[in-house]
C-alpha positions as CSV (number, residue, x, y, z in Angstrom):
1,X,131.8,-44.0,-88.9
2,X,133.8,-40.9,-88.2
3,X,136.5,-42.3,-90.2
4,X,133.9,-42.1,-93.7
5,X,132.7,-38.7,-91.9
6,X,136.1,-37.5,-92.2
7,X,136.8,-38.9,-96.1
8,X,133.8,-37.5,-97.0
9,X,134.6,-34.3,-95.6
10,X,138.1,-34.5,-97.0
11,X,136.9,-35.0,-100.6
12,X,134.9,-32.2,-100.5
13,X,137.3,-29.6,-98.8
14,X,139.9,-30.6,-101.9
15,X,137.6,-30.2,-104.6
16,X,136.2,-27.0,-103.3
17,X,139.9,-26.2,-103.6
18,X,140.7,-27.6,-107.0
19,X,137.2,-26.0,-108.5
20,X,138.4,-22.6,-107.2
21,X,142.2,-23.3,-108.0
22,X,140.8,-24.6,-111.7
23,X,137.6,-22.6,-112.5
24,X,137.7,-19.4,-109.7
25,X,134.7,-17.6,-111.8
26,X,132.3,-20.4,-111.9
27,X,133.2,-21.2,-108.3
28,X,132.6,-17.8,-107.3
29,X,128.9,-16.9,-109.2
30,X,127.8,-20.5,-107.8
31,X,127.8,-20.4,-103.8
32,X,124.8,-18.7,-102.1
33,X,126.7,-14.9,-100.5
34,X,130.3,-15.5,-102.5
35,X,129.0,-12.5,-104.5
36,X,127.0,-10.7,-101.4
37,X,131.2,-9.9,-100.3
38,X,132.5,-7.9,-103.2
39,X,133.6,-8.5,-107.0
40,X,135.3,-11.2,-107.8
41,X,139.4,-11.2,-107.0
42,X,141.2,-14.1,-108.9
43,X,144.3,-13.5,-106.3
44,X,142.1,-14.0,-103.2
45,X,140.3,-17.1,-104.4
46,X,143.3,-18.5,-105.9
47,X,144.5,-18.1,-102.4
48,X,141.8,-19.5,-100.4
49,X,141.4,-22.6,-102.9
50,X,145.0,-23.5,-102.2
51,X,144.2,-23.6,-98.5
52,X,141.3,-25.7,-98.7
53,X,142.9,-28.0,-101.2
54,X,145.8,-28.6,-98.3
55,X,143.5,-28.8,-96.0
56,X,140.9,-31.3,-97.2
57,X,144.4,-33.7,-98.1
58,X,145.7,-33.2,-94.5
59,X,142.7,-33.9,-93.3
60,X,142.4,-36.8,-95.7
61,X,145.8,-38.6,-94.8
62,X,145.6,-37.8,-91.1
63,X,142.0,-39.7,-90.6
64,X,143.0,-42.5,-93.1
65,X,146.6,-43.0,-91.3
66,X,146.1,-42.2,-87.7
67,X,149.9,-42.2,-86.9
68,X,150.1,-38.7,-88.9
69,X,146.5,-37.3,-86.9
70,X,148.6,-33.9,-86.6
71,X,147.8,-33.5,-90.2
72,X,144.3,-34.0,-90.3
73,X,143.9,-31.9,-87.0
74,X,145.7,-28.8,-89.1
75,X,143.6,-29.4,-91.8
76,X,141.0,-29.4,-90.1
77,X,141.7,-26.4,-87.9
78,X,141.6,-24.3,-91.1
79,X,138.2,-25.8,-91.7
80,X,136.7,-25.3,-88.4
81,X,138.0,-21.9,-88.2
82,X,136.6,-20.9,-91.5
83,X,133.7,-22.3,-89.9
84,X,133.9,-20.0,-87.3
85,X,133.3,-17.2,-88.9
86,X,130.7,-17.9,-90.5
87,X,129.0,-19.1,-86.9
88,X,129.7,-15.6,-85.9
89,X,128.5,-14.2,-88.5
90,X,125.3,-16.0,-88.1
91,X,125.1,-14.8,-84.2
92,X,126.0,-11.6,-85.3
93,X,122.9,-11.1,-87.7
94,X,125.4,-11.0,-90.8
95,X,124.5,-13.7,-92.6
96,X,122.4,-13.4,-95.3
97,X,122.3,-17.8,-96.1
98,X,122.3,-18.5,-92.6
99,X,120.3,-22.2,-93.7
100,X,123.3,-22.6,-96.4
101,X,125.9,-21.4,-93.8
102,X,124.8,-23.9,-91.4
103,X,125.0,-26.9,-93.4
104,X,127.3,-25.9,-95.9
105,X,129.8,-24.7,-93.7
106,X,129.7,-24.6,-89.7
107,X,128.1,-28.4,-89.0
108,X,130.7,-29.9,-91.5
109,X,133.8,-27.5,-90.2
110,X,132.8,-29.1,-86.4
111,X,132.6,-32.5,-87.9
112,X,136.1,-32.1,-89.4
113,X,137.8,-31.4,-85.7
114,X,136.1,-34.0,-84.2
115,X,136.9,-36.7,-86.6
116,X,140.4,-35.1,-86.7
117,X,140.9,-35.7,-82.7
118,X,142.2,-39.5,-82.9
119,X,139.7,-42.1,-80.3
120,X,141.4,-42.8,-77.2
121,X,143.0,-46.5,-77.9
122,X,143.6,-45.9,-81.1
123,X,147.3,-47.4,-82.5
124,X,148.7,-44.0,-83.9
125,X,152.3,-45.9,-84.9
């Protein structure tokens, strides 16, 4: 099960990346606060959609080949900490999506370390 949890996760993380890498505009209009942070900046999101396109891959080969679990745990380190933020900003009263935040963001970024972290037992050659 945490295998599929992390594949599922993976998917998503690298097309969130290819749709802002591909389409940055429609990316940006669509997600509930994108637009709450400023006008849109092709750099930044060009940016950001190349991390979580690494990101979802690294965390997509390191669940579905344990020996190489380093990459899925820096994958999804990026994740979680992206997560992170957002948590914060949640705690911190700044969220204006906190619903969206949570299930959008911060449950799936903890999912994605967990199922990065290989089960003890586990043949990692």
């Amino acid at each position: 099960m945490k295998r599929l949890i992390a594949i599922i996760l993976a998917i998503t993380t690298t097309l969130n990346g290819v749709v802002m890498l591909v389409n940055g505009p429609l990316w940006y209009a669509s997600l509930p606060g994108v637009t709450d942070t400023g006008p849109y900046n092709p750099h930044f999101v060009l940016d950001i959609g190349a991390a979580f396109l690494v990101a979802g891959i690294a965390l997509g080969v390191g669940t579905w080949r344990p020996a190489y679990w380093p990459a899925a745990v820096t994958g999804a380190a990026f994740i979680a900490l992206h997560g992170l933020i957002h948590l914060v900003a949640i705690a911190s009263g700044h969220s204006h999506h906190t619903t969206f935040d949570l299930l959008a963001i911060v449950i799936p970024s903890a999912l994605a370390l967990y199922c990065a972290i290989p089960d003890k037992g586990v043949h990692l050659a």
